[in-house]
N, C-alpha and C positions, 0 to 999 in steps of 0.2 A: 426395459424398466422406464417409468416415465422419468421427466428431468425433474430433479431438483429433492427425486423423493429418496429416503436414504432408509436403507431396509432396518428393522429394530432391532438392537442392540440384543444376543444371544437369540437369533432366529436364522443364523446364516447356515444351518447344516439342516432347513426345510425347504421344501419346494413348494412350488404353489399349489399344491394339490394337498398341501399339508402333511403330507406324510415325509417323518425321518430318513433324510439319508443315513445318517449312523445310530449310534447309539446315548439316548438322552444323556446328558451330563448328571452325574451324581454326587448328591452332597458329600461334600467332604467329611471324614469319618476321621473322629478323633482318636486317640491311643485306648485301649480297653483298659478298666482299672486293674491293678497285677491284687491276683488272690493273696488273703493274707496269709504269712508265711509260718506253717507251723510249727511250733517248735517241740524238738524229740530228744529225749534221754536217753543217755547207755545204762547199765546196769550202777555205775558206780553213783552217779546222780540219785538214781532211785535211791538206791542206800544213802546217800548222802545226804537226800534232803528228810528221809524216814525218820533217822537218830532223835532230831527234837522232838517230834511231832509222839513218839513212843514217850520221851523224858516229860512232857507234858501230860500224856494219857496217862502216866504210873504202868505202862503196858511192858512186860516184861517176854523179849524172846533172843533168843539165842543167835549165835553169828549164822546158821546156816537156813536158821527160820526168816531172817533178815533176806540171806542172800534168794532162799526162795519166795520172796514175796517181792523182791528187786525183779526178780527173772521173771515172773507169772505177770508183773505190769509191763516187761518190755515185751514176753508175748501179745501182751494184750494190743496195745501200741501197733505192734508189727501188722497182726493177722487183720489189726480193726478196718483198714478198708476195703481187703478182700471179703470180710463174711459180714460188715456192719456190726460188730457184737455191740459197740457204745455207738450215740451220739455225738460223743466228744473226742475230739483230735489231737488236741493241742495238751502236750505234757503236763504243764504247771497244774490244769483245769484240770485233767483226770486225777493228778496228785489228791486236789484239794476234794473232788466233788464223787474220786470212786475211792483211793488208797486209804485216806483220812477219814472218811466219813465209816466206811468199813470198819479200819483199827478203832473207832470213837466206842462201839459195841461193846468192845471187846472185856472192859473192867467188870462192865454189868454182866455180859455174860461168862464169867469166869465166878462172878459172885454167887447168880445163879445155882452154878454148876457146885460151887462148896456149898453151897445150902442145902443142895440135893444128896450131899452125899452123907454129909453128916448128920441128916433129919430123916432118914427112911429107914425102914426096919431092916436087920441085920441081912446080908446078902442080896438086899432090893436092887443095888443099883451094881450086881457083880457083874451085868454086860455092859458095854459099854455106848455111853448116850448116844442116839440115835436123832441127827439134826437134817431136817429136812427143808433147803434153800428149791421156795417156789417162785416161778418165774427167774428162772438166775440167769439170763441173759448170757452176756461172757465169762459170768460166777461172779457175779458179786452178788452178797458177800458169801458164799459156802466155801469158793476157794481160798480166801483168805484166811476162814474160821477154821476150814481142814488144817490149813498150814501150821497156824497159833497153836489149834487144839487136838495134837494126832492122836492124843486118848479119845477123842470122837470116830463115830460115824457117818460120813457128813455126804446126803446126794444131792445133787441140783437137777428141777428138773425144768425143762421151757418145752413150749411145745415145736419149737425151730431146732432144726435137725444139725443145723451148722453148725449150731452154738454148744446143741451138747457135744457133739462130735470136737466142737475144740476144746471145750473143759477134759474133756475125756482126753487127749494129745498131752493137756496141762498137766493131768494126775499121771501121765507115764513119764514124761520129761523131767519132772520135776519129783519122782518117786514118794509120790502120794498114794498109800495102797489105802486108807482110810477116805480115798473122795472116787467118787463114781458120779454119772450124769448119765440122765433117763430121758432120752427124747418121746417126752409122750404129754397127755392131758395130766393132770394131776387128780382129776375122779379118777382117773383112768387104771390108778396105781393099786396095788393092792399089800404093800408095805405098810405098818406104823411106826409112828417114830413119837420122843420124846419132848422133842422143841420142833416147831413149826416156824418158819422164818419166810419173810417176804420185805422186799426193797421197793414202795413206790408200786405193788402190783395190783392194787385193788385195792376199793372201800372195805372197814373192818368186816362188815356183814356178807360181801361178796366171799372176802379172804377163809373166814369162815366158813360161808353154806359149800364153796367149794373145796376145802382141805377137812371139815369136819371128819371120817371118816379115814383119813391121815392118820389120827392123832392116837397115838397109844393112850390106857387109863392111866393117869394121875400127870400126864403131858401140859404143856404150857404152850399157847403162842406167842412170839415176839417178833413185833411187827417196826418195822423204822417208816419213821411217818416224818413228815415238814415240821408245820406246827402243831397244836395239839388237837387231835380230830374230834373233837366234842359234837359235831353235829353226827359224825361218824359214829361214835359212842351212844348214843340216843335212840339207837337204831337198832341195835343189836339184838338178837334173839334172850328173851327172859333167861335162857339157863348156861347164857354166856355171863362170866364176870369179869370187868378190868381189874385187876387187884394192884397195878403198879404202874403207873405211869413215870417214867424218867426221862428229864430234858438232857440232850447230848449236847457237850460244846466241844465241836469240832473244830481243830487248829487250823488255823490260817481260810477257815469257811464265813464265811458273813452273812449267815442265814439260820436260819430255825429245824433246829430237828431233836426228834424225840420216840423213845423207846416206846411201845404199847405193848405191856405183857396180858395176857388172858389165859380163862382155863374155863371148863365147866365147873358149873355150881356142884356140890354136892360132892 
């Protein structure tokens, strides 16, 4: 080496040929951030935080209706990251954004259902209503409406195999003979039913050209939508009518949602 020269400062594991004796030094790697931590409920939480959220809706159900809508969200919970059925992980969230927004339904459609019964000709409505939940993901909401309302009918269909297969585990576990789930298309069906339901599954005019056909005669759609779908309404087929629109205020939600009931004209 000549005199005086002093090799530079982090070059000393090169030779003169340039090539590494070992192996380059690597930047220092800092701690990874820790995922946020989800938080889960047992069945008694469910139940415990349902009580007000029912005393505010005016929604009226029994200790065993209670405990299976407690157990049907902690399945949900459990199975949700083996099969995806929600988005959402986090207890508080599913409370407010799948349990709550679901029960918010339920006054209207209970109203519904007394309208129906007491306004149709004598023996019209002696079977019993026939509710059909499209796209129901992990059931929301048909499992919960089966639960509320065991004088229904109530199928859910998706076209993901899992999910019916786990609504389907939900209606044995939780002995629901009035809830069934149809892994299939929903053209594809060849059932009618009385009320047509969908959560967030399509625009009004798709919801329709593909359940039209669904729908038993003198049958209703009701659709849970954000805010109020008026460009969606504008759009719709001449011999479809909205006859009611109603805003839901779901407890402890801090957002927009509203009922879209429809029927054919005539």
């Amino acid at each position: 080496m000549m005199k005086g020269y002093k090799r530079p400062l982090g070059h000393s594991n090169y030779t003169g040929s340039g090539e590494p004796k070992g192996p380059r030094p690597q930047p220092r790697q800092g701690p990874k951030p820790a995922a946020p931590r989800l938080v889960s409920w047992t069945e008694v939480q469910w139940l415990d935080a349902m009580t007000p959220v029912l005393t505010t809706l005016g929604v009226s159900l029994d200790e065993a209706q209670r405990q299976r809508c407690a157990a049907y969200m902690g399945m949900l919970a459990h199975w949700n990251g083996t099969y995806n059925l929600t988005a959402l992980r986090d207890a508080p969230e599913m409370f407010t954004h799948h349990l709550s927004d679901c029960l918010a339904v339920l006054p209207h459609l209970v109203k519904h259902l007394d309208a129906r019964s007491g306004g149709g000709a004598a023996g019209a409505v002696s079977q019993p209503v026939r509710l059909l939940d499209v796209g129901s993901g992990g059931g929301l909401p048909g499992v919960l409406l089966a639960i509320a309302r065991p004088d229904m009918q109530v199928c859910c269909v998706d076209t993901v195999g899992k999910k019916a297969a786990f609504i389907r585990q939900v209606g044995a576990e939780l002995r629901l003979p009035n809830l069934r789930a149809e892994h299939a298309r929903v053209e594809d069906l060849a059932s009618q039913h009385d009320i047509i339901t969908s959560r967030a599954f399509a625009s009004l005019a798709d919801f329709i050209a593909l359940t039209r056909e669904r729908l038993a005669p003198g049958g209703v759609w009701m659709a849970m939508k954000g805010k109020s779908p008026d460009d969606e309404r504008a759009v719709l087929p001449e011999d479809i009518e909205v006859f009611h629109v109603e805003q839901l205020q779901v407890p402890g939600l801090d957002a927009e949602r509203c009922l879209v009931w429809m029927r054919k004209r005539g």
